[in-house]
Each structure stands twice: as C-alpha cells, then as structure tokens.
N, C-alpha and C positions, 0 to 999 in steps of 0.2 A: 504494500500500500504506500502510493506518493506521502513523502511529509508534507502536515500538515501545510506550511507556511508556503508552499511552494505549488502553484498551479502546474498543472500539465499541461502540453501542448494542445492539448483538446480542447480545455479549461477556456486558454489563451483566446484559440478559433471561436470556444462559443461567445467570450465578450467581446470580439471584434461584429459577431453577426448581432449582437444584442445593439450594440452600438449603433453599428449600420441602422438596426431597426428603426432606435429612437430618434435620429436624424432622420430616415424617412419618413415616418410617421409626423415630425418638429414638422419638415416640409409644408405635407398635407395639408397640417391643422393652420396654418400661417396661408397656405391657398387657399383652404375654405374660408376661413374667416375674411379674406381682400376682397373672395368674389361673392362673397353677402354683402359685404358693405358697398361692393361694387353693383350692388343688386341684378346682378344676371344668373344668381340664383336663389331656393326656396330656402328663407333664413331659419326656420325652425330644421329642417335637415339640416343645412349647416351648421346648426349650434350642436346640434345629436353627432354630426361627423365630428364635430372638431374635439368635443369630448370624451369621444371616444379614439382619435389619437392619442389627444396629450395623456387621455389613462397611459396610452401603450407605452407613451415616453417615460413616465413614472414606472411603470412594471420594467421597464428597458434599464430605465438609469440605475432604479434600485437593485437591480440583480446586477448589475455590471459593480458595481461599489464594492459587492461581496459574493461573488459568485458561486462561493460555498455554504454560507448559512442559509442566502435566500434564492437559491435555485431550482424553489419550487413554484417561483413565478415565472419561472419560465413556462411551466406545465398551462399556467393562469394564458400566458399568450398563445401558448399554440392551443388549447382550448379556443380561447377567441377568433382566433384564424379559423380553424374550423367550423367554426359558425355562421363565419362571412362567405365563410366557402362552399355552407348551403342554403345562404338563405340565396346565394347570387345565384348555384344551381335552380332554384327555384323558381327567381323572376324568368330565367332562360325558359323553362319547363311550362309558366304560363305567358310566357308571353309578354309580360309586364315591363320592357325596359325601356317606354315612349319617354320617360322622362329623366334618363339618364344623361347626366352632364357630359359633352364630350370631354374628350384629353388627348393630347398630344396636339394640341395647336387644332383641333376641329377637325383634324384630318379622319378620323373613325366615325362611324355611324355608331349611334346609341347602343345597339347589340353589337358591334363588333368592341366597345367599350367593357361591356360586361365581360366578355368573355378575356380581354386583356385581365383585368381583377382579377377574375378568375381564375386563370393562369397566375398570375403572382403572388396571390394568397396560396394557390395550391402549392406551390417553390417555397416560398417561405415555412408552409408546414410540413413540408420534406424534408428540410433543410434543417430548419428548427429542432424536429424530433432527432435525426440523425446526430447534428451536432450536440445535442442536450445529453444523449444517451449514451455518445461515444465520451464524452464528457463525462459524464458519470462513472461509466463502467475504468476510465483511467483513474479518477479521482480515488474509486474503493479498489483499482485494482482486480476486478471480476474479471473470471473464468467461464463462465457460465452463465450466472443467474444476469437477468436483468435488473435495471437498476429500481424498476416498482419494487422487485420482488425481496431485494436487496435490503431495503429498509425495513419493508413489511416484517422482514424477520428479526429485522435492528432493531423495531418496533415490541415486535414478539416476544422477544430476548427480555426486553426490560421489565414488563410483566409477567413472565414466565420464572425465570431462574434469577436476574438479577437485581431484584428488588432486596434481597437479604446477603446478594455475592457481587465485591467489587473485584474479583481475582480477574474478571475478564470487563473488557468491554461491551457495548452492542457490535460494533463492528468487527471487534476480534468473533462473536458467537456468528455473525453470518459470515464474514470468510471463511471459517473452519467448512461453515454445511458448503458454499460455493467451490471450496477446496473438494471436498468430499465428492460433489455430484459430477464435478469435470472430470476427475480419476476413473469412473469406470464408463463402459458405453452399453446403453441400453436403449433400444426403439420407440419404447413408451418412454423415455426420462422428461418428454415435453409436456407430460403431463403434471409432472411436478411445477413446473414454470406456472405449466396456465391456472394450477391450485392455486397458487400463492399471487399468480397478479388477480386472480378473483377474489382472493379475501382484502387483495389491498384495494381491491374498489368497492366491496359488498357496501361499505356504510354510507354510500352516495347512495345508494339505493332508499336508505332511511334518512337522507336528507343530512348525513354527517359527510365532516371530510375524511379522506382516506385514517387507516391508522397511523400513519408514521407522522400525520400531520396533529393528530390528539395529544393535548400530556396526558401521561403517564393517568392519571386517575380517571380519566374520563374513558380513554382508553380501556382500562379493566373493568371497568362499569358498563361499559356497551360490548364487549367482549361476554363476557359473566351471561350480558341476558341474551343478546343475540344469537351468540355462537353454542351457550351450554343449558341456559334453564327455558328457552325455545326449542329446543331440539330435545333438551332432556323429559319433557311435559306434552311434546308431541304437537305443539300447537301450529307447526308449519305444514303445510303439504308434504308427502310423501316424499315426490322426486326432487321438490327443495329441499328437503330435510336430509336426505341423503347427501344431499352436493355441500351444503353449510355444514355436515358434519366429517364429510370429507375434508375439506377445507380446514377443519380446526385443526383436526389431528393432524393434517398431514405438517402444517406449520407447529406443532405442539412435539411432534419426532423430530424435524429438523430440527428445532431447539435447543432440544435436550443433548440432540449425536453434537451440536454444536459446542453445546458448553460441558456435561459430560464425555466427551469424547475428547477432550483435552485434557492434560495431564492437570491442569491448575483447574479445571471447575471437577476434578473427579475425587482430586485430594481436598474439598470441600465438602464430600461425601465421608469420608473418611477411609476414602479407598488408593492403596499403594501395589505401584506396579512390581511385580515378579522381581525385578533387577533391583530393584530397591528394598527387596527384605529381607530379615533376616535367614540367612543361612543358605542367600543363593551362591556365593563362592564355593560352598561346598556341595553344591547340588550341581552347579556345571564341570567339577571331576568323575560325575558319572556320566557327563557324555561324551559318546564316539565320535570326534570328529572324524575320521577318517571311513565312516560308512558309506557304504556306497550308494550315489547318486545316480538318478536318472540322466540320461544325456536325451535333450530333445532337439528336432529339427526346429527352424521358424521360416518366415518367410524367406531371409534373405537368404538360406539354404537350397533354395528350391529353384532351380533353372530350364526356363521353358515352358511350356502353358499343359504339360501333359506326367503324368506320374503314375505308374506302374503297378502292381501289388498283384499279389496271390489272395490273402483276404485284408479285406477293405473293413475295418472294425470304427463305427462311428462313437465316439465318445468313452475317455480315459477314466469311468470310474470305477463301482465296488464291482457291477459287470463284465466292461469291457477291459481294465489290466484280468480281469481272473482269466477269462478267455481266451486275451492276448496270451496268458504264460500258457494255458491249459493247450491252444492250438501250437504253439512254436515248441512245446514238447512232443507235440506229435509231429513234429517237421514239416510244418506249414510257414509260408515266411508272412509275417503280420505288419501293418500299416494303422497305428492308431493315429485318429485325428483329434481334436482335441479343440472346441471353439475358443476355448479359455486361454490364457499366458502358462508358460509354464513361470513359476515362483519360485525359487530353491528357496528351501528354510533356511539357508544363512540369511535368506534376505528378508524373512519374516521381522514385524516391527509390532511394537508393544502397543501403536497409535490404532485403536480398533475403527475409525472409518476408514485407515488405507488399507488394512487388511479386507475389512467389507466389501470396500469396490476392487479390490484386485482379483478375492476369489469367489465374489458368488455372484451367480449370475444376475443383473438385474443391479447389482449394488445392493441384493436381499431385500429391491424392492417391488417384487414380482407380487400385483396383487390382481384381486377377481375385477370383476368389470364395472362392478358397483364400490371399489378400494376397502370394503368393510374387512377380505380374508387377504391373508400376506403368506407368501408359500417361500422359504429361505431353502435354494438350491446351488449347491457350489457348482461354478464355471471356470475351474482350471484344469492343470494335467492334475490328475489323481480324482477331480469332482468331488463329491459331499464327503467322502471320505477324509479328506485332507481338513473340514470344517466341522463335522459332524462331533457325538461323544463316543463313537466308538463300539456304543453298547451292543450285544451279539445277543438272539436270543434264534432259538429255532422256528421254527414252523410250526406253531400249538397242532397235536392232535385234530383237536377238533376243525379248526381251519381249516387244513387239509381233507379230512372227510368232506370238508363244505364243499371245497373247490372241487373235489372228485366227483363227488354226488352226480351219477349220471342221468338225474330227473332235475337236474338243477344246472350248474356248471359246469359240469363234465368236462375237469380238464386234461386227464386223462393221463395225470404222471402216474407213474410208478414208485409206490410210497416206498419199497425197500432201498430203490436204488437213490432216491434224494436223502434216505436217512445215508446212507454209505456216504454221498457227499457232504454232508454236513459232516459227520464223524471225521472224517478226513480235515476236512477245512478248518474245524477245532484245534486237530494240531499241529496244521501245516503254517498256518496263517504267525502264532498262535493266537485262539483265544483262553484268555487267563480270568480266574475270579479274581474281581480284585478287592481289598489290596494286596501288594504281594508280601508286606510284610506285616501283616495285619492289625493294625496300631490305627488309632485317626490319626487327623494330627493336632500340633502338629510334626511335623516330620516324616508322615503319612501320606498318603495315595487318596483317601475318602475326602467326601464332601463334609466339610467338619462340624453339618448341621444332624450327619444321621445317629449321633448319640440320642438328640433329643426329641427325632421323629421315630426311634424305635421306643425311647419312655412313652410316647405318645400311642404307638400302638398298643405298647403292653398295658396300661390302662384300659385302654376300647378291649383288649380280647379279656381283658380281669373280669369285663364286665359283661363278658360273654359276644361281643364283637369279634368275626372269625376272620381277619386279616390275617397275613403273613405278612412279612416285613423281610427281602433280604437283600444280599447286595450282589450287584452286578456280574457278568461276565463282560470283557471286553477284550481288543485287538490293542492290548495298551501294554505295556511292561517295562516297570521301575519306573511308574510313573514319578515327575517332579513335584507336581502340585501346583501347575504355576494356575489352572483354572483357565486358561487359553484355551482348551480343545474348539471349540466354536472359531477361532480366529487365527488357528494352524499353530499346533507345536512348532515349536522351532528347534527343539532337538533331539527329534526320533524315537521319541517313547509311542507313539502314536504309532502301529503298523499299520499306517496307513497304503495307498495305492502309491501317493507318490515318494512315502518312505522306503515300504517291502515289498510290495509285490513286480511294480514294474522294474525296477532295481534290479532284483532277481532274476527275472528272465532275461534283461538283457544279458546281466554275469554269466547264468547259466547257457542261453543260447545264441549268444552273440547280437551285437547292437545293428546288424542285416537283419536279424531274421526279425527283432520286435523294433521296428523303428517308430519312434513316433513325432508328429509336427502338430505344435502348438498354433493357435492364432489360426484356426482353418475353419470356416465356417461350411458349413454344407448347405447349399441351396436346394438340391435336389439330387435326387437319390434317379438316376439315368436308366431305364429300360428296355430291353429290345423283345419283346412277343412275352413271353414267358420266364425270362430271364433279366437279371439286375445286369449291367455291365460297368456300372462307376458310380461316379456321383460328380457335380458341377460344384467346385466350390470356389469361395473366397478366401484368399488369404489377409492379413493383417495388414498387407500395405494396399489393399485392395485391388489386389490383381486375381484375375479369375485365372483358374486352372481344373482340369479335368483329371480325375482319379479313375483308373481302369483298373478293374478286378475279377478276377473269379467266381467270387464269393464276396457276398457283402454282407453286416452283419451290424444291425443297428441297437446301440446299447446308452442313447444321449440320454435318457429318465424319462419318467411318465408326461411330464410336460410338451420339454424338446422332440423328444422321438414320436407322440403325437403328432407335434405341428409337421415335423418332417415327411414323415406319410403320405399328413393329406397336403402339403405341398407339392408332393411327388405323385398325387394322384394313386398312389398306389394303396392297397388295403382293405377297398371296400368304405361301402358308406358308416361303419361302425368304428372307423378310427378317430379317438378321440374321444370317443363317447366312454359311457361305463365307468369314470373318474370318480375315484374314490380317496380316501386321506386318512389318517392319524390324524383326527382335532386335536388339540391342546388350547386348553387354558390355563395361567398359573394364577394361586393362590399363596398372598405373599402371610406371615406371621412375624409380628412385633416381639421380639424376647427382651426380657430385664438385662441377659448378660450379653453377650461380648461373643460373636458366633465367628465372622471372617467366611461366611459360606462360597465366598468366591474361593477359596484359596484350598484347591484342591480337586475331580474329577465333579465337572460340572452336573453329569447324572451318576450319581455311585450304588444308591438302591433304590428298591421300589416298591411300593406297596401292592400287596394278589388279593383284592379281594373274591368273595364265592363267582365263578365265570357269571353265573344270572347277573351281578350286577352290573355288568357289558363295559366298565370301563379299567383303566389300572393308574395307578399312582408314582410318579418319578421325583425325587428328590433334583432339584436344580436352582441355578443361579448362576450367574453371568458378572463382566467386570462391570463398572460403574455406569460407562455408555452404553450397553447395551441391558444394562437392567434399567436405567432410569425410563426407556421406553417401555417399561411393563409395571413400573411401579405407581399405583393407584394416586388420585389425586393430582387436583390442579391448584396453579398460585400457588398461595403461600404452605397449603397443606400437602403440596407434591414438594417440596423444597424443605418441608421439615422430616418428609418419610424418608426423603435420601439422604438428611443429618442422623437418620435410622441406620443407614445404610446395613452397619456391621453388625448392629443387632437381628438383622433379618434372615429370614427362610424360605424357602420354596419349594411347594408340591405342584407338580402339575397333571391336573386331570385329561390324560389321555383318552379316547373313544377311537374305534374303528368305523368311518363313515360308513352312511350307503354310498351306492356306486349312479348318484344323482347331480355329477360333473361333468363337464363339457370343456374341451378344450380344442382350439384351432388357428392357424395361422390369423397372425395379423392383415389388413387388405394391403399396408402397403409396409415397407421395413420388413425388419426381422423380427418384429414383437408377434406377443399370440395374445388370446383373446382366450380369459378363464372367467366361465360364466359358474358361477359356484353360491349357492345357500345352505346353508347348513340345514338337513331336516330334521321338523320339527320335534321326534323320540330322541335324534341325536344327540340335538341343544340339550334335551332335558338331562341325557347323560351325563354328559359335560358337568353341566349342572348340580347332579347329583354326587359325581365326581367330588366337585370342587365341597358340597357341601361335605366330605366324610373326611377331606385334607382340611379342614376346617377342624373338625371336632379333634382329630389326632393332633392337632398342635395345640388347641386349646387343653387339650389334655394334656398335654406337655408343659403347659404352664405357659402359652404364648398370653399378651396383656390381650392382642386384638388379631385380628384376621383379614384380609382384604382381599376381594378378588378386582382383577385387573379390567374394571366396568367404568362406563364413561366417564357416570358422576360416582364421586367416591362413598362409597361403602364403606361398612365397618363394624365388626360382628365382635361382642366380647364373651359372648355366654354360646353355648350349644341351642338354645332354643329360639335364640334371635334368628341362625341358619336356615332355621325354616321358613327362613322369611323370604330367601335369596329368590325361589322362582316367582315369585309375587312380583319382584322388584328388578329382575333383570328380565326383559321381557322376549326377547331376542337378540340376534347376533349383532345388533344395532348397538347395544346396551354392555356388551360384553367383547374384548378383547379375543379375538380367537385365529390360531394359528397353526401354521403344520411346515413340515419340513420332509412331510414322507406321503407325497403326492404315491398314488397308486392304480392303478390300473388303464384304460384311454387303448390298448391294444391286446382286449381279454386272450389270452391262451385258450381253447377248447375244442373239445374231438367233435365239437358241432356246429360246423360250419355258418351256420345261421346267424349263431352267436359269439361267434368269433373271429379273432381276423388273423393269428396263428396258430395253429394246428400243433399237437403234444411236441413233436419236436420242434417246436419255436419257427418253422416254416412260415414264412407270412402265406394265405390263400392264396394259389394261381400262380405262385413263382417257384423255380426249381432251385436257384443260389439267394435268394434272400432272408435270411432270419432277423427276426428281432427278440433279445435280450436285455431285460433291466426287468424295473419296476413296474411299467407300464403294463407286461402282461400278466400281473396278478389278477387273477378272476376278480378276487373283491381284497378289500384292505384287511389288516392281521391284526391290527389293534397296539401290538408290540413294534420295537425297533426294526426294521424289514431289511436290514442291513448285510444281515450271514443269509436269507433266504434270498435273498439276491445272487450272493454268491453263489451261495448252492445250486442256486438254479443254471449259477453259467457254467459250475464243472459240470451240472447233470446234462447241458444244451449240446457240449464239447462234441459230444458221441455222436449224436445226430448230424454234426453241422461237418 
C-alpha cells in the first residue's frame, strides 16, 4: 500500500481530470449567466444550469484539495453525469430538443446539440469512473477487489472485529481478504465481488448512504436490523432474504479470514502458531528431511500441443495416486494430471489463507447455488488428502448390504474381495490408531479436548445413555501436534498422497512409468465410437494440449468428475445426479479451564451412537482463522467467544445425506453449478446430532453450548436443547457443511440406474472408467476416505 502522504500516479491523473472538470464547468456557469443577462436565453434555466455547474466546481475543487479523504465526491459527480446522461437520452427519445441552445458559434442544429452533450457527458463518465477506480485500487494497492468492495469490508472490519482490537487496521483487515482472493483462481470468484459491491449499495435502497460512508454507530444499527433481525424474523421475501443473507455472511467470513487469518488478530484470540510453542525444537528432530518427494511435470515441461500415455488417470488424489501405484505395479506406464499446483511441504506456511487458496479448490469457496452449503475440496497434486484429517474408517457393514441390495442399488461388488483391499490398505498405507504413544497432551498426538468429551460420555452412559466414545484410526504416524492437518502438514506425519503414496511409486517404479503434470486442466474427456482416446486440456500458462491414451480413467471427486462427464457428453443423462454428502455441523462448548483444542489431531475421536440414531459425533477444531468462521455470534458477542478461544471445544454432528444433489458444469468458465438443500429428516438429524454433543459436554461441565446458527444461541442446561428445533428452522438458520461430497456417477449392475457398471466401466465405452467418490451409490455417513481407496485397489483388476 502507497504511503500515506504520497499520491500515486493515478491519484495525480485523477486531480488533473477533476480540475479540468471544475474549469469547464467555471466556463459554463460564466456562459450561462452572460447569455441570461444577455437575454437570448430562458433565465430561470439558466439560473438551474448555472447552479448546477458551480455545484460541480465545488465537488471538483473540494476533492482536488484532498483527494484522499474526500474522494467520495467524486462518486457524487459521476453520479451526476449520469443523470444528465439520461435525462439528455431522453429528450433524444421524445423528441423534445426545439429549445435547445445552440453551441459552437450556431453552427449545430438543436438535436445535433444534444447529442454533442451527450457524447461528452458520456466521456466524462468513462473517464471519470476509470480514473476514480484506477485511483483507488493504486491508493489501497488492490489485487482484486474493487474499490466499493474495498471499503465495504474497511467498513465491515470496524464493526465486526475491531471495535475491541487495535492490533490491525480497516485497511490492513481488507488487504489480507484482497491478498487472499487474488492467490487462488476460481470461475465463480466474481461472485464474491458482486456480494460485496451489493451490500455496499443495499442501504441506498432504504434511503441510507452506502456503508463505508456511515460512522461507525449508525452503521451497526442499520447492519443489526437490516442484515440480521430482518432476515432472522423472516420479514423479507424469500428470494431477498436469501440474497441479504448471502451478503452478510459472505462479508462476515471475509472479515474474520481477514483479521483472524493474521498472525496479530489470531494472537488476540489467544491462539499461537506451531513455530512459536513450546517444544517445537524438539519436535522438528523427529523429522525426515531427507524423504522422498514427489517430482512433478508443469507446464513449462511440456513441449508441443500433443502428449502421449498408456493410461490417462484424471486427478492426483486418495483414488487416482492409489491407482496410479496399483497400475504401474502391474506394468502399465501412468500419466496423472493434476488441475491443482503441485506445493512441496517445505513450502507449506503457517498463514492459513495462503494455504487455503493454494490447495483447495475454489479457495474452499465452492458453494450451492443459493451460497447457504460450502463443500471444502483440495485442488492440488495429492487432492483432499494433503488437507483432509486423515481419519480411515471402513465401509460399515451395513452400507455395503445397502449398496449391494439388488432390489435397490445393486452395485454389485464383491464384498470378500473389497474386505481383502481394505485389509491390505490398512497396512500398506499404514493406517495407525492413534495416538501412537498414547498420552494426550501435551506432548501427545490427541485433540487435547477428548479427556473431557469422554467424562462427558461416561456421565450420559452412567445414566444409561448407550454411546461409545473412541479414538480414531488414521494414515498419520508420530504425529506433531501442530493441529495443521486441514492446511497441509509440513512434515510428513500425514501419509498423505502427496507424502506416501505417489513418492513411492515413482521410487518403486520409476519416474517414466508414474509421471505426473500439475496445473493441467481437462476440458474434455475426447471420444471416438465407443472408445475414450484422450482428453483436450489446458495447461497453466494457458496453452491447450491434447493427451492420447489407451485407457482413461477419471478419479477428479464427486464434484469435478461430474462436471467433467457431462462436459464430455459422455455418461448418460444421470451424470451428476444422485449427489449425496456427509453434512456436518459443529457445536462449539465454553469450559472454565484452559483446553488449546487446536493443538493436536484436529479429528482424534468420535462418538457411535445406537446406528437408528442415523448420525455420529467427531471431536474437532481448527486454528484461529479458520475457527473464527464457525464460531457463533456476531459484534461484540462473536469477538468475546474468540477471547474464548482456548477454553473451547468441538463436536461435530455428522449425517449421511440423501442422494437429493445435483451437480453440473458451469454455462461459461470452468465453474459448476451445485444445486443442493439439505432434506428435510436430514436437517432434523443434524439437529439431533448436535442436540446429544450438546448434552455430552454439558455433562462435562461445559458453562454453555452453541451451535454454529445465524443468530447466536446459547444452551446452559440439557433441557433448554430441546429447544434447538423450534428455533433453528432450517439450513437458513444453521451453518452447514461437508467436505465428502459423494456420489453424481452411481456404480450399479443396473444400467438404468447407473452410469458405471461393477467394474467402474462408464456405460457404452470399452477404455473409460471412472474412480473416486463420485461412484458411491449413496453417502457412508463416516470419513469415505480408505473406501475410496479400496475401491481403486479393488477397480485395478478390472481396469
């Protein structure tokens, strides 16, 4: 950002046009006034024209004087201009310009008069806007946002989080989000823009100036009723209340990633980074630096518009490395692509919005079509794996009867042989219970909250309550503690895809046979009759190239690998459809003591209750920036729960949706289009969910309880709980989220109903399979993470 005292060159240009201004307008007003008194024109217009320059000269001079405090009278002129610019379109349109003064010495005809005006008013407010903006955007220094949108959040900022924090500025808290949104690239990110310059105009709508032009008080008082106790009471229309609620929140996350996602508004929380506590010196001599890394292609590797392959394997994550090793052990040479960066964890950083926009897709702001649901998907080499918590659970029993049911989904695996992959994958990968030294901590692997959410069970089952309470399996070993897994280990306790498994194959079977190129988008998936023969993609400096292969074998996740289909026309009219999820909502608890829940394996156990009760319970918590998006309350009651911070806890109530999602390419970009509502037994799950994490920490001794709902809640006793479906009424009212999108390409031995066949065959093609998530018949309710896997050693055989 320019120093203050020092205009930018842009700054410079726009007081010279301002100037210009006020001298042509001076002109004007000194014309009109000669030729009234020279009575060759109508003196009542000319006293209205001429006051209406010298205003302009006033708005001209005074913005020139100080171009930075008052350069929202700029806005004030070219508003004006635009108004002269239709009222003139208008006399054109009736006709009305018989009593236009000429100009230019009488050489134009009255209408050829207008239309000059017109022309030069339209210059001026192209001109204007251009230099105002580029002006602006030099002054703060922006990347990205524009300069409405800019304050709106400067605006934001100072009733949000800094009315009780001087650690930052307004303009340090919207550089950070404008730093943030330029870092990654996503189709839809324009929608973030036009959020934010909607809510910076919404209050012209009620006759107010924008926000950034309110103090501070008036400000949070037409905030308060407009944006939360109108929308929270239902008193707007539908599809406005949707869009005003849209709007808050999404300026209410930017805020928070703003000021918490800095290291100085997150140490206001009471939260310290990994590197900064104690006994990380001696937690970095337990790591290998010397493990082995992936080696990836990128663009500037790639020479020529054509590239080669035996199998074409679309997308590096829990799928496609398992695949990639599983085929190149069988002497197949493999080609992964990869739309994401590759990131080496030396180059992982502690700053959780650069990590956000570098490896998930969207910047982890991939939401439905109405922005109420947010689906967090990593987009690099490795995929969710590299962001994910690692947690491994099998394929419940009963699931699997579901999905086989041959009067139902008939998907037609063969249950002995995916137990055999699983088994295998448990110790090849490994998966480990954790902790491995089984201590909390600190100095421990656990989330350092599940001492007092197992007291909290043992209470409910004392009292005849039939929970189990245990802790995790995961792909994790010797873990650190540092609480990162969401935002990429940085030193290989994660056996991740981009840690172990692609690593491995290349060591094992050479860097020819599993090659992989990052930054490669796939357009479309190329066919000739009956057979896949490539795919059309982009690389990252945006050059297009053509990938030829044998075999293709699409593993991008339930979202991408949808859109990619019915981009490719291929699949059938039922791709996409059948879109199911892991909901989550978390429910946060207030303790008297002293918890640090960040500081250690972000999911470490979880609560089983009887299966009828359809959902399960995960122990979790996040660093400061990415908990402060989940932490209940607004103003000053969201700014004291994160002075909470370290006393706090997290359950979150998991469900396995229905299969009542839609997903499909965007009409223009690379964006998709996720039309998704939660149904309504779902919600109640959820619901029910969160009330029984509720009573287990109140039985724990927590003071209060919160779930993460619009307007803040706040539960002290068990019987107030019962109150929750009364008061949260839908997904409107309640925070609701997933990270294990599921199915959009069901698996099934019935054609009808499916668009792969048992060995992962898409319908009607002899070389294309598709492997991931996507083709779960319906959602698992648990982490779908090993039955992923499983599913691609069990695919190998087939493919």
């Amino acid at each position: 950002m320019p120093a203050s005292g020092d205009l930018t060159p842009q700054e410079r240009r726009l007081r010279i046009a301002l100037i210009a201004i006020a001298l042509l307008s001076l002109a004007f007003a000194v014309d009109y006034v000669a030729r009234g008194l020279a009575g060759d024109s109508e003196y009542p217009f000319v006293a209205n024209s001429t006051a209406k320059d010298v205003l302009f000269v006033i708005l001209a001079v005074v913005a020139v004087a100080d171009i930075r405090r008052q350069s929202w009278l700029v806005v004030l002129l070219i508003v004006a201009h635009v108004v002269l610019v239709a009222t003139l379109a208008m006399s054109l349109v009736v006709g009305n310009v018989h009593h236009t003064g000429a100009t230019l010495g009488g050489s134009l005809s009255p209408e050829a008069t207008v239309w000059v005006w017109l022309g030069a008013d339209v210059l001026i407010v192209v001109l204007l806007t251009w230099f105002y903006e580029a002006a602006q955007r030099a002054r703060w220094g922006l990347r990205y946002l524009g300069s409405a949108e800019y304050v709106t959040l400067m605006a934001m900022s100072e009733i949000l989080v800094l009315r009780d924090n001087d650690v930052l500025t307004p303009a340090q808290v919207a550089t950070n989000v404008d730093d943030y949104l330029d870092r990654f690239h996503a189709a839809g990110k324009w929608k973030i823009r036009l959020g934010l310059f909607a809510l910076a105009i919404y209050p012209l709508f009620w006759l107010r100036p924008p926000l950034s032009l309110m103090s501070p008080e008036p400000r949070l008082a037409f905030v308060e009723k407009r944006f939360l106790k109108e929308v929270w009471s239902r008193r707007l229309p539908s599809p406005l209340r949707t869009l005003v609620q849209s709007m808050i929140r999404l300026a209410q996350q930017m805020t928070f990633l703003g000021f918490y996602g800095d290291k100085r508004g997150a140490e206001t929380a009471g939260y310290t980074r990994f590197s900064e506590r104690d006994g990380y010196a001696e937690a970095m001599q337990r790591v290998d630096r010397d493990r082995p890394r992936v080696a990836c292609l990128t663009p500037r590797d790639i020479h020529g518009d054509t590239v080669n392959a035996d199998v074409l394997i679309i997308g590096s994550g829990a799928a496609g490395a398992v695949l990639a090793y599983e085929l190149a052990a069988r002497g197949r040479e493999v080609l992964v692509v990869e739309r994401g960066h590759h990131v080496d964890p030396s180059e992982f950083s502690e700053h959780e919005p650069t990590q956000l926009s570098r490896l998930y897709a969207d910047g982890a702001l991939t939401l439905s079509r109405d922005f109420r649901f947010q689906v967090a998907q990593g987009m690099c080499v490795g995929g969710s794996t590299v962001v994910n918590n690692a947690v491994c659970f099998d394929l419940p029993d009963d699931e699997l009867r579901r999905w086989n049911d041959p009067n139902g989904l008939a998907a037609g695996l063969d249950a002995d042989h995916l137990s055999r992959c699983f088994t295998h994958l448990r110790g090849w990968l490994p998966v480990l219970t954790q902790p491995l030294n089984g201590t909390p901590n600190p100095g421990g692997t656990l989330n350092p909250s599940w001492p007092i959410i197992e007291r909290g069970v043992a209470a409910l089952q004392a009292s005849g309550t039939p929970y189990d309470f245990r802790v995790v399996d995961a792909n994790v070993r010797d873990c650190l503690a540092s609480g990162y897994c969401n935002i990429g280990c940085a030193w290989g306790k994660k056996l991740s895809m981009l840690d172990n498994v692609l690593p491995r194959a290349q060591a094992e079977f050479g860097r020819d046979a599993v090659r992989i190129l990052a930054e490669c988008y796939v357009q479309r998936i190329e066919s000739d009759s009956r057979r896949a023969t490539g795919a059309l993609c982009r690389l990252g400096d945006d050059r297009t190239i053509t990938v030829r292969a044998k075999t293709v074998i699409v593993s991008a996740g339930a979202i991408a690998s949808s859109a990619l289909l019915a981009r490719s026309r291929l699949g059938g009219a039922k791709v996409g459809s059948n879109l199911g999820f892991n909901i989550a909502s978390p429910l946060t608890g207030d303790f008297d003591q002293v918890i640090h829940a960040e500081r250690g394996l972000q999911i470490s156990h979880y609560v089983v209750p009887p299966a009828s009760e359809g959902f399960v319970l995960e122990t979790w918590f996040n660093p400061a920036g990415t908990q402060s998006l989940f932490m209940p309350g607004w103003f000053g009651a969201h700014r004291a729960n994160m002075k909470r911070y370290p006393h706090m806890a997290c359950l979150g109530s998991v469900v396995g949706s229905r299969r009542n999602a839609t997903v499909s390419p965007a009409l223009f970009g690379r964006g998709v289009k996720l039309k998704y509502t939660p149904a309504g037994d779902d919600f109640a799950l959820v619901l029910k969910g969160l009330q029984a994490a509720g009573r287990i920490m109140l039985a724990a001794g927590a003071r209060r309880v919160m779930p993460a709902s619009f307007r803040l809640l706040e539960f002290s006793s068990p019987d107030e709980l019962d109150e929750l479906p009364n008061l949260v009424r839908d997904d409107s009212d309640l925070m609701v989220n997933t990270s294990h999108p599921q199915g959009g390409n069901a698996l099934s031995a019935n054609r009808d109903q499916g668009v792969v066949d048992p060995s992962f065959r898409v319908y009607g093609y002899e070389n294309l399979f598709v492997c991931d998530a996507s083709v779960f018949p319906a959602p698992i309710t648990v982490n779908p993470q090993l039955t992923v896997m499983a599913l691609a050693r069990y695919a190998t055989e087939g493919i």
